[in-house]
C-alpha positions as CSV (number, residue, x, y, z in Angstrom):
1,X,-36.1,240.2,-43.8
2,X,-35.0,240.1,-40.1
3,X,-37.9,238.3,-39.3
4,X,-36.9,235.5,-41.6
5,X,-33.4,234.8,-40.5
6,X,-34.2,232.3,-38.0
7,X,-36.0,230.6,-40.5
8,X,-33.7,230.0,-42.9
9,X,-30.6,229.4,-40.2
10,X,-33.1,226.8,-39.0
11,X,-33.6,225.0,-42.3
12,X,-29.9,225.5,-43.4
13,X,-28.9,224.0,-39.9
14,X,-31.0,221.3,-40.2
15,X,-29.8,220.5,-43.9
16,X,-26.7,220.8,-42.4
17,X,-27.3,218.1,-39.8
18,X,-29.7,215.8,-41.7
19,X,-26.0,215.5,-44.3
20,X,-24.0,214.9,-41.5
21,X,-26.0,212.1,-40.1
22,X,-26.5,210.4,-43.5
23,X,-22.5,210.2,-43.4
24,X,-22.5,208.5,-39.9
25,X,-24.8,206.1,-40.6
26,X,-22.5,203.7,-42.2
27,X,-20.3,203.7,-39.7
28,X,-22.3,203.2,-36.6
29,X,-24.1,200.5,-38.7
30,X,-20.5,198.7,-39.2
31,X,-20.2,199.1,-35.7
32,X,-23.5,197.2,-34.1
33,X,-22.8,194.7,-37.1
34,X,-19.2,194.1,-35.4
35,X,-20.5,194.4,-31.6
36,X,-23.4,192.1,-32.0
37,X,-20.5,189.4,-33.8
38,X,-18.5,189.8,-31.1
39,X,-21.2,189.4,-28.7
40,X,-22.3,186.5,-30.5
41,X,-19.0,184.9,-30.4
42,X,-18.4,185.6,-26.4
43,X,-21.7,184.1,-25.7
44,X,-20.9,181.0,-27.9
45,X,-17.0,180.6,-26.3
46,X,-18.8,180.8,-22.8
47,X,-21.3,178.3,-23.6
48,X,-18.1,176.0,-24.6
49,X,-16.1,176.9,-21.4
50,X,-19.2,175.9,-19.0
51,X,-19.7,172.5,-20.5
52,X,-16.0,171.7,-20.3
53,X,-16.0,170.9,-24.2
54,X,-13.1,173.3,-25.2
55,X,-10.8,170.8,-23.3
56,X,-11.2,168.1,-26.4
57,X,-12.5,168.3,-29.6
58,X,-15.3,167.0,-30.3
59,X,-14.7,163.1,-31.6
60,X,-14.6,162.7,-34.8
61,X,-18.1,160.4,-36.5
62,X,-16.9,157.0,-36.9
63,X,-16.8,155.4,-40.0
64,X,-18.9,151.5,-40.7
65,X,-15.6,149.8,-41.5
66,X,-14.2,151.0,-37.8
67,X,-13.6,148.2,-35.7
68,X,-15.0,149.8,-32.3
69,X,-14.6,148.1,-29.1
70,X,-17.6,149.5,-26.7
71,X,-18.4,148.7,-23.0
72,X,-21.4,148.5,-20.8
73,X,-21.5,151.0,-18.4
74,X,-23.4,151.7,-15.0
75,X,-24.5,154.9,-13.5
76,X,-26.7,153.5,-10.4
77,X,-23.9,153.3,-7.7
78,X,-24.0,155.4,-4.5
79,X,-23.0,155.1,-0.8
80,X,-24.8,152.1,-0.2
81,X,-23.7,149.8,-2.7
82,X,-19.9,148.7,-1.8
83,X,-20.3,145.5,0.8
84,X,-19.4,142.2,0.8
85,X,-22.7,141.3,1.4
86,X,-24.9,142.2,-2.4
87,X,-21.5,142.3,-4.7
88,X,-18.5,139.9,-5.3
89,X,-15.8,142.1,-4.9
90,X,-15.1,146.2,-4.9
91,X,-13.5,148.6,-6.3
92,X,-9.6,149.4,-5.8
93,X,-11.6,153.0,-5.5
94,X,-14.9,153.3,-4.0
95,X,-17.2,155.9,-5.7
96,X,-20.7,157.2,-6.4
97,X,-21.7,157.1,-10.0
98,X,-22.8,161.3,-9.7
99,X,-19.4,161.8,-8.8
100,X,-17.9,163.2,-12.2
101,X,-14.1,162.7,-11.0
102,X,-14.8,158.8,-10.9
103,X,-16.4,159.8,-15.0
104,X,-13.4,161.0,-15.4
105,X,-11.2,158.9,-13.8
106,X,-13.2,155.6,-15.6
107,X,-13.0,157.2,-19.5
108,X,-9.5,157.9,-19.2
109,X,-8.9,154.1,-17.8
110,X,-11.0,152.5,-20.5
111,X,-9.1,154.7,-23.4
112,X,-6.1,153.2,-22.1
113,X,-7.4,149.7,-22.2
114,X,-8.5,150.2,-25.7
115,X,-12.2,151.0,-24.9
116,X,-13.8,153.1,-27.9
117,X,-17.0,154.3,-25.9
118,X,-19.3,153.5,-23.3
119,X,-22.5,152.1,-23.5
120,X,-24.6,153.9,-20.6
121,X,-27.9,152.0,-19.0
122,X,-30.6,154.2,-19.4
123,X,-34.1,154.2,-17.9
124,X,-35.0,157.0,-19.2
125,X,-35.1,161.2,-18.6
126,X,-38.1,160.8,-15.9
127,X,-38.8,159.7,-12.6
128,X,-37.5,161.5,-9.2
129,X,-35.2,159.0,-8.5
130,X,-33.9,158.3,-11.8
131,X,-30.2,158.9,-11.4
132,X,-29.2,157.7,-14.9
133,X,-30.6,160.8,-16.6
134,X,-28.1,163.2,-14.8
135,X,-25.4,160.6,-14.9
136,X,-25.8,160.4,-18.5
137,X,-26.1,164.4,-19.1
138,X,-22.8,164.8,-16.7
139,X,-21.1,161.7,-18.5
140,X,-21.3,162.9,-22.4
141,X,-19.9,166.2,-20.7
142,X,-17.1,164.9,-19.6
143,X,-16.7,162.4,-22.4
144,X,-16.1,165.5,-24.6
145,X,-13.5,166.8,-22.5
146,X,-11.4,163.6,-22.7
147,X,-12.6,163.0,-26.7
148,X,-14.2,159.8,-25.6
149,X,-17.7,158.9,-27.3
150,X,-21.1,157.7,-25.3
151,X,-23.5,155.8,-26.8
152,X,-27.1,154.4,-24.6
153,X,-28.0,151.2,-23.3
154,X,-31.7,151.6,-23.7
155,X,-33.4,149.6,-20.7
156,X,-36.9,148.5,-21.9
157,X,-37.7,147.2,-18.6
158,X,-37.1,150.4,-16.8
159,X,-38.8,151.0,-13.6
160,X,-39.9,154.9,-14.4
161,X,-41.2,153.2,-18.6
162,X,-44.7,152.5,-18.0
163,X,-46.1,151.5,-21.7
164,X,-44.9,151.8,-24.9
165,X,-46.4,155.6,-24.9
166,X,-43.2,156.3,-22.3
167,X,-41.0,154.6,-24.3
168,X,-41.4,156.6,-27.4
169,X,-41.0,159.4,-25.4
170,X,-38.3,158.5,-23.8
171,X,-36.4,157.6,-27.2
172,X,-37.1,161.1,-28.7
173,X,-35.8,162.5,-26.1
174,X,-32.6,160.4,-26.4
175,X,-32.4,161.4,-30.2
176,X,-33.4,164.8,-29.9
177,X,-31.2,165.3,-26.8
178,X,-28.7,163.2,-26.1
179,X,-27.5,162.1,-29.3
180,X,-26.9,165.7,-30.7
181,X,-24.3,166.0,-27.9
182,X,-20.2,166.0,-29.2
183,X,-19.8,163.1,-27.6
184,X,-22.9,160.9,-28.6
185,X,-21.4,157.8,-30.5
186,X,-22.1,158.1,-33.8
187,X,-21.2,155.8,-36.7
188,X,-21.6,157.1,-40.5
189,X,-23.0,160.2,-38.9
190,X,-25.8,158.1,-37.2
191,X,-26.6,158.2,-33.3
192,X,-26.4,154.2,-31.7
193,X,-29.0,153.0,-29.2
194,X,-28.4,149.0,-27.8
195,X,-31.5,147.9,-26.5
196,X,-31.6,145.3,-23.4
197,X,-34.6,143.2,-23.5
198,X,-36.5,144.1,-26.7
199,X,-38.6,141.1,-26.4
200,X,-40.0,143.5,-23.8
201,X,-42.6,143.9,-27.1
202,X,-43.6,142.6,-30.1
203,X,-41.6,143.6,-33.6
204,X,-44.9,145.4,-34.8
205,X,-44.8,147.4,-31.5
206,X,-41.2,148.2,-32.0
207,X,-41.8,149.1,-35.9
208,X,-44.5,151.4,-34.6
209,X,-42.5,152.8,-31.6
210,X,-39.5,153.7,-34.2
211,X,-41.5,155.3,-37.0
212,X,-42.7,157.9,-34.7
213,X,-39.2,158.5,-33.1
214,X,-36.8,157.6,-36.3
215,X,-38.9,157.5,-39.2
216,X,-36.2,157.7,-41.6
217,X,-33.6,155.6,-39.8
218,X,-31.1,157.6,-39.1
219,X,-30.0,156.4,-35.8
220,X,-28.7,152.8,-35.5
221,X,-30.5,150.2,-33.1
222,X,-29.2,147.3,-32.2
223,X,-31.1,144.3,-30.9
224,X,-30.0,142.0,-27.9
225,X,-31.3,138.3,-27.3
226,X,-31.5,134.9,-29.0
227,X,-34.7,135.9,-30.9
228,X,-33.3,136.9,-34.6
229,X,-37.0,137.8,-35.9
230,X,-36.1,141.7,-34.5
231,X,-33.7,141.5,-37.1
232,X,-37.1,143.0,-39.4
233,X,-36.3,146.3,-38.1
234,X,-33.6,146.5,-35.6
235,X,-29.8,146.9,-37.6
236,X,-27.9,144.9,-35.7
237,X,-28.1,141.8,-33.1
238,X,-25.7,141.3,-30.0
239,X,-26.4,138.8,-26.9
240,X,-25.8,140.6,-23.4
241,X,-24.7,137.6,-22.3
242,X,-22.8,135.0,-23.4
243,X,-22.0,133.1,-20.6
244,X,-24.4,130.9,-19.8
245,X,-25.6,128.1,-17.2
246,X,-24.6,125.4,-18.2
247,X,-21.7,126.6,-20.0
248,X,-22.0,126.7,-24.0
249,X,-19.1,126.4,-26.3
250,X,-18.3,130.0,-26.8
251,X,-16.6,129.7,-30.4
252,X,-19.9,127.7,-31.6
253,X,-22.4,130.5,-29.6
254,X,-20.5,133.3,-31.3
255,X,-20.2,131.9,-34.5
256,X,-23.9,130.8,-35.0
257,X,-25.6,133.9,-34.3
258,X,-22.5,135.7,-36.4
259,X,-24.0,133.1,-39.2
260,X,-27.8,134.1,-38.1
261,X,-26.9,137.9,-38.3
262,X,-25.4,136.9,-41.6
263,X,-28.4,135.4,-42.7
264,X,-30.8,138.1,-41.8
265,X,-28.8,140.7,-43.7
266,X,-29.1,138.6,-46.7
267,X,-33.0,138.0,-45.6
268,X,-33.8,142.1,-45.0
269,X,-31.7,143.4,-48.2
270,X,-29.1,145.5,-45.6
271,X,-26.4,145.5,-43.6
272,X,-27.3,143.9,-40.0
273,X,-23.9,144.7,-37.5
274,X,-22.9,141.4,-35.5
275,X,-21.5,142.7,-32.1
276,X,-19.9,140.2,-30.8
277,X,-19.8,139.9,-26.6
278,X,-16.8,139.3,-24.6
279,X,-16.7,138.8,-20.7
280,X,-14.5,138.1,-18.0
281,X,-16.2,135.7,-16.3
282,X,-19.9,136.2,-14.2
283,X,-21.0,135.6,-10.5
284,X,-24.7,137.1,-9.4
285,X,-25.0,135.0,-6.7
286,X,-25.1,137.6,-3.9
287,X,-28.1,138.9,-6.2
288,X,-30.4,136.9,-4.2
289,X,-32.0,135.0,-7.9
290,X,-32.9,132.4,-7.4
291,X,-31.1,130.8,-10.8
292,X,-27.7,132.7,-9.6
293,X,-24.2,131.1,-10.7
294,X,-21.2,131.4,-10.8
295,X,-18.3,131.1,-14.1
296,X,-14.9,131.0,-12.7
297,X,-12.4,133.5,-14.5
298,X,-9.9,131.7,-14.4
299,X,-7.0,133.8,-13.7
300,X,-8.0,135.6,-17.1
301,X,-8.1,133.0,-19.0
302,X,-12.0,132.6,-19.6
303,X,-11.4,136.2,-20.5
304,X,-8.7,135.2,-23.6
305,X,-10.9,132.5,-24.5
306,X,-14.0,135.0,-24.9
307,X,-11.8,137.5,-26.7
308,X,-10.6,134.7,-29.3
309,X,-14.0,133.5,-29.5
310,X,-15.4,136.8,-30.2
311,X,-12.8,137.8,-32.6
312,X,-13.0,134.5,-34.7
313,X,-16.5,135.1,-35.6
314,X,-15.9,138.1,-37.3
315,X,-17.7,141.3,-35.9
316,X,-18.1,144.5,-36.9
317,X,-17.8,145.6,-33.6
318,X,-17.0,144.1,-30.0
319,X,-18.9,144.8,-26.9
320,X,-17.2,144.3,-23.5
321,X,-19.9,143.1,-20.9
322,X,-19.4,145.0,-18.7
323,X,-17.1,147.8,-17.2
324,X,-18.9,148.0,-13.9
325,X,-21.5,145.7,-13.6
326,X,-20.6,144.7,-10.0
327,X,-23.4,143.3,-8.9
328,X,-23.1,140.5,-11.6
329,X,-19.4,140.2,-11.5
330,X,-18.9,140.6,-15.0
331,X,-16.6,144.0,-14.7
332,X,-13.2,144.5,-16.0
333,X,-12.9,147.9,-13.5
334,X,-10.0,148.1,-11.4
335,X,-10.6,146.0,-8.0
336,X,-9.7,145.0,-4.6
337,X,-9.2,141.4,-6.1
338,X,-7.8,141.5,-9.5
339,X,-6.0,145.2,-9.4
340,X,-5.5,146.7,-13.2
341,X,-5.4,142.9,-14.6
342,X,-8.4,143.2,-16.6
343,X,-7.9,146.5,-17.6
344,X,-4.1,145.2,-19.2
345,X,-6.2,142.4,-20.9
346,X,-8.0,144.4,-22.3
347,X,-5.3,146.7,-23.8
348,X,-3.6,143.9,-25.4
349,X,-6.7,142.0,-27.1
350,X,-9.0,145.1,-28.1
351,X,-4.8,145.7,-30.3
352,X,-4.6,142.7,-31.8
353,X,-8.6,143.1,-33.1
354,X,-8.6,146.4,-34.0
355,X,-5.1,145.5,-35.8
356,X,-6.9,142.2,-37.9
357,X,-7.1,139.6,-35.7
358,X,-5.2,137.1,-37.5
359,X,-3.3,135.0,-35.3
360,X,-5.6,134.5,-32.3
361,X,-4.7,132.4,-29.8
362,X,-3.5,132.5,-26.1
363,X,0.1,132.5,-27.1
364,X,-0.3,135.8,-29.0
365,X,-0.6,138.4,-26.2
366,X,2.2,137.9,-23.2
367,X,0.5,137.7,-19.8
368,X,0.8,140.2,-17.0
369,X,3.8,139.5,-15.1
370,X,3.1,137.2,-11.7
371,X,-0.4,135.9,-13.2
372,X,-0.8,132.6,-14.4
373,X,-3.4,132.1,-17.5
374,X,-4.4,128.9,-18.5
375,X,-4.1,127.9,-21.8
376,X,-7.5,127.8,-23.4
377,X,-9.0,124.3,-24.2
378,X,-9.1,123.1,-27.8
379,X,-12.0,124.6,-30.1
380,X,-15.1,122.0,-29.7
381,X,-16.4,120.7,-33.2
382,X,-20.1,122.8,-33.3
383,X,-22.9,120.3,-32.0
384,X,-25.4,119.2,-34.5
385,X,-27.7,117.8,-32.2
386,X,-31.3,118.6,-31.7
387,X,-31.4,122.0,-29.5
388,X,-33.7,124.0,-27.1
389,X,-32.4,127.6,-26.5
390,X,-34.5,129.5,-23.9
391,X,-36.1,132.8,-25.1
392,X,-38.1,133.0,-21.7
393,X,-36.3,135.4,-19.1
394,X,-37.2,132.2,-16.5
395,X,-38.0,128.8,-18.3
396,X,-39.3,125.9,-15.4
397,X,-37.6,122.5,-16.0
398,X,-40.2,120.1,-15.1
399,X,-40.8,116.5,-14.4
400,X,-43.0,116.1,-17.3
401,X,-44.5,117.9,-20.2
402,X,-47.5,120.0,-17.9
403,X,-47.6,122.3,-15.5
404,X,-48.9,119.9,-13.3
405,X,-45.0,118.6,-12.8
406,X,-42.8,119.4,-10.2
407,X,-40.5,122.2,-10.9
408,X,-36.7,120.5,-11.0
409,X,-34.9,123.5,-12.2
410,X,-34.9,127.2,-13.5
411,X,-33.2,128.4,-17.0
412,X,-32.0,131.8,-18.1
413,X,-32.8,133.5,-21.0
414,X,-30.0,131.9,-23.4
415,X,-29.4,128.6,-21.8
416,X,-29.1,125.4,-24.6
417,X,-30.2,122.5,-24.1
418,X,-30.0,119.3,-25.8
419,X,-33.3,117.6,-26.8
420,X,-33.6,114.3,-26.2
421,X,-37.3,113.3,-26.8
422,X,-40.7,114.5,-27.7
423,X,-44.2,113.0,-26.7
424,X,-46.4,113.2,-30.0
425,X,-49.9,113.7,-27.1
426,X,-47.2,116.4,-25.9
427,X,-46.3,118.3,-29.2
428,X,-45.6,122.1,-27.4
429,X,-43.0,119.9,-25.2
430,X,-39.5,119.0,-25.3
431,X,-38.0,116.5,-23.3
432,X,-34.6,118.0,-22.6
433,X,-31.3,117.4,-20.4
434,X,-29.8,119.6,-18.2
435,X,-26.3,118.2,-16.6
436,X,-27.3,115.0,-15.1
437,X,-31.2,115.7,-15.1
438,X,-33.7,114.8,-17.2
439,X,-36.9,117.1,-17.7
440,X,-39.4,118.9,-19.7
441,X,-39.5,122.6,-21.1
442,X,-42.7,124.6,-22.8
443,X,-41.8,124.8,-27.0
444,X,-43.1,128.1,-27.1
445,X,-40.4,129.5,-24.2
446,X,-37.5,128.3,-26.8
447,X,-36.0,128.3,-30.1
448,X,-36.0,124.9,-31.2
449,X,-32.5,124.5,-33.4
450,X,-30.8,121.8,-35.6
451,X,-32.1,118.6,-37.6
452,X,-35.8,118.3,-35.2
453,X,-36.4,115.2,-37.1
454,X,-34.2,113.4,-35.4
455,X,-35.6,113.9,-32.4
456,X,-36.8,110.2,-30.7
457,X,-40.4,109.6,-29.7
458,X,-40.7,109.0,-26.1
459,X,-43.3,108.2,-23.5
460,X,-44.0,110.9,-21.1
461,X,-44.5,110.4,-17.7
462,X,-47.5,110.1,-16.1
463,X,-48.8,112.9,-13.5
464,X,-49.0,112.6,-10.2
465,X,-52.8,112.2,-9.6
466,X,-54.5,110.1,-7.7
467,X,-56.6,107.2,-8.6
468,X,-59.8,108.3,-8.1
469,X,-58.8,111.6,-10.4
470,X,-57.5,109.8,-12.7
471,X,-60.8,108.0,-13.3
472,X,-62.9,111.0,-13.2
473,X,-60.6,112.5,-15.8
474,X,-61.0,109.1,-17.7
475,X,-64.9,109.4,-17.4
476,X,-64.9,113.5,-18.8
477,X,-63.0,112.3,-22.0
478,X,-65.0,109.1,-22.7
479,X,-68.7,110.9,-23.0
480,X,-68.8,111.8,-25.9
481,X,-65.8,110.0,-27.1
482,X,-63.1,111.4,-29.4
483,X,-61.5,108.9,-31.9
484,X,-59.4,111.9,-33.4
485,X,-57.6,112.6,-30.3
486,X,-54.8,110.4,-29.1
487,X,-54.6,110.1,-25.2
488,X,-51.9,109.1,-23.3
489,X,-51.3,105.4,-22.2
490,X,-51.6,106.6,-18.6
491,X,-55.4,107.5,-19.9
492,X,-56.1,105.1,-22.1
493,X,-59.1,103.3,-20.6
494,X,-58.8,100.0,-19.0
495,X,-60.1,98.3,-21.5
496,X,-58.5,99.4,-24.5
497,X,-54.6,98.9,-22.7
């Protein structure tokens, strides 16, 4: 039985062990359970530390009834930018837009003022020398930090957006990307996108474009422009722009595309936002365009006026054009010229909207000590006249209803004019004014508006030809003749004048 000892010591030993082990094993399994939580948790804390978003909570999804006040907001800046020479002013501190002090500095100076979120031009996530990608990454980051909220300018006329291809891209990357960010802007728990220059393409395109990117519609997209037909599947309308050359009314501007916004709710069965566009004034013409102006400001009080104007016509939210747009003179950013003014302007009228509005006028927010502002004019009755607003991004003013007319003027994209005649051998012409001039604009470059019947019959002018074209012209159109076609009396054959 010697022989067998080691045997059985061997099997009791390792009976021995095998119940020891079974009695550890819950307790190094409770163990790794707790490590890997803990390591979990470290790994998720870090993550928060490196991004800078444990400094602020993440804000908090607006809700539809919110009256949000939101500002364009410009990321292209560097070293080269601040001169005399290609802006009107500069800042009261010079920066470069990758600098994410100057982020910080600008969020915390427009949540003072009142300012709920930026709107950030994009061009999208590609290109080498695409600076608004970064910028926009670095700016939700610190956004987050400060509990401030970032939404997208989307810029359909981007330099690196070749094709619609690029620009679905380019969209699901914002969505899938961007807008799951903290910061992203977000209302009812949906991402918002502004789009600059939809007319880029066609509302088909667009439809097409968003049902590969947001085929259920949960982001918001908001449509910029006179044309109200994007209305089909954008959710909102705002203009970019409201100051215009010549000057429009800016209660009537705001109140009939409030009403057309209306209207096209009503027309798609849901909810269409009206953003509403205030400005301190505008001056592009170190831009070298050729159809650059200038609007006074007025010692802030084209700013008031803009601000009453916007907040008489009810919007859901207000849009602040712009921050920094230097380049166009339309920012409210501290400067070498105006100091903090705008900044306190804004303060006091994004209160009284967010508070109701009621009670709008000049009187109802005190001035800035030392500034005079100008009581704002009366409110012009709307016009009902006949009305040509331009939907081109350039319209030509001619002499006469052809291209074959000298060129008197240019028009921007949201420019009225009043009509004052049509030509019935010219039907795709209006014979508009423009100040003191007189001239002719393509129909299918504007939005025809108001009662068009009324418009009086006129005789256009003849072109500039010579006589002997004029005869060979004559010659063309009388073999074979064309009794269903009315020519003009400039080419009405001799004998039948």
């Amino acid at each position: 039985m010697t022989q067998n000892e080691p045997p059985n010591k061997t099997y009791e030993s390792g009976m021995a062990q095998s119940s020891a082990d079974s009695e550890a094993q819950p307790i190094h399994l409770v163990w790794r359970v707790v490590y890997t939580l803990l390591l979990l948790a470290l790994l998720i804390l870090m993550g928060l530390w490196q991004t800078g978003r444990i400094a602020g909570a993440a804000p908090a999804t607006q809700e539809s009834g919110t009256p949000l006040v939101l500002a364009f907001y410009y990321t292209w800046f560097d070293e080269n930018t601040w001169n005399y020479n290609t802006v009107p002013d500069l800042p009261a501190t010079q920066y470069v837009s990758r600098d994410r002090g100057a982020m910080g500095r600008q969020i915390e100076q427009a949540q003072a003022a009142g300012i709920d979120a930026f709107l950030v031009a994009w061009y999208g996530p590609n290109g080498d020398s695409n600076q608004t990608e970064p910028n926009l990454a670095a700016l939700l980051d610190e956004a987050a930090a400060r509990n401030f909220r970032i939404g997208i300018l989307f810029e359909s006329t981007s330099p690196f957006i070749n094709g619609t291809g690029e620009a679905t891209a380019a969209l699901a990357h914002a969505l899938n990307v961007h807008a799951n960010h903290p910061a992203f802007l977000r209302v009812d728990g949906r991402p918002v996108i502004f789009f600059w220059r939809p007319t880029n393409w066609g509302v088909e395109t667009w439809r097409s474009i968003r049902d590969q990117v947001d085929p259920g519609r949960n982001s918001i997209w908001i449509a910029e422009g006179v044309d109200m037909a994007y209305q089909a599947l954008f959710d909102g309308h705002h203009l970019y722009s409201n100051t215009w050359n010549p000057p429009s009314d800016l209660t009537y501007t705001n109140q009939k595309f409030a009403n057309w916004t209306a209207a096209a709710s009503q027309q798609y069965g849901t909810h269409k936002r009206w953003v509403a566009t205030v400005m301190p004034g505008y001056d592009d013409t170190r831009t070298g365009r050729g159809n650059a102006f200038a609007q006074d400001r007025e010692g802030g009080a084209y700013y008031e006026r803009s601000w009453q104007a916007a907040i008489a016509s009810g919007p859901d939210w207000i849009v602040i054009t712009s921050f920094n747009e230097w380049p166009e003179g339309s920012y409210i950013e501290p400067s070498v010229a105006y100091g903090s003014r705008y900044l306190e302007l804004t303060s006091q009228w994004s209160a009284v909207y967010k508070s109701g509005g009621g009670g709008v006028s000049a009187a109802s927010v005190a001035p800035a000590a030392s500034v005079a502002v100008v009581a704002p004019p009366p409110t012009a009755t709307p016009v009902s006249e006949p009305t040509a607003f331009v939907t081109a991004d350039l319209l030509n003013l001619r002499a006469g209803p052809s291209t074959d007319f000298a060129i008197l003027g240019q028009m921007v994209q949201g420019t009225a004019l009043p009509i004052t005649g049509q030509d019935p051998a010219w039907p795709e012409w209006w014979q508009v004014s423009y100040g003191e001039t007189s001239g002719w604009v393509y129909a299918p470059l504007v939005n025809g508006a108001g009662p068009l019947e009324q418009v009086a019959t006129v005789s256009a002018p003849p072109p500039v030809l010579s006589a002997a074209a004029i005869e060979q012209m004559q010659e063309r159109l009388l073999a074979p003749p064309v009794p269903a076609l009315r020519l003009p009396d400039w080419l009405q054959p001799a004998a039948e004048k």
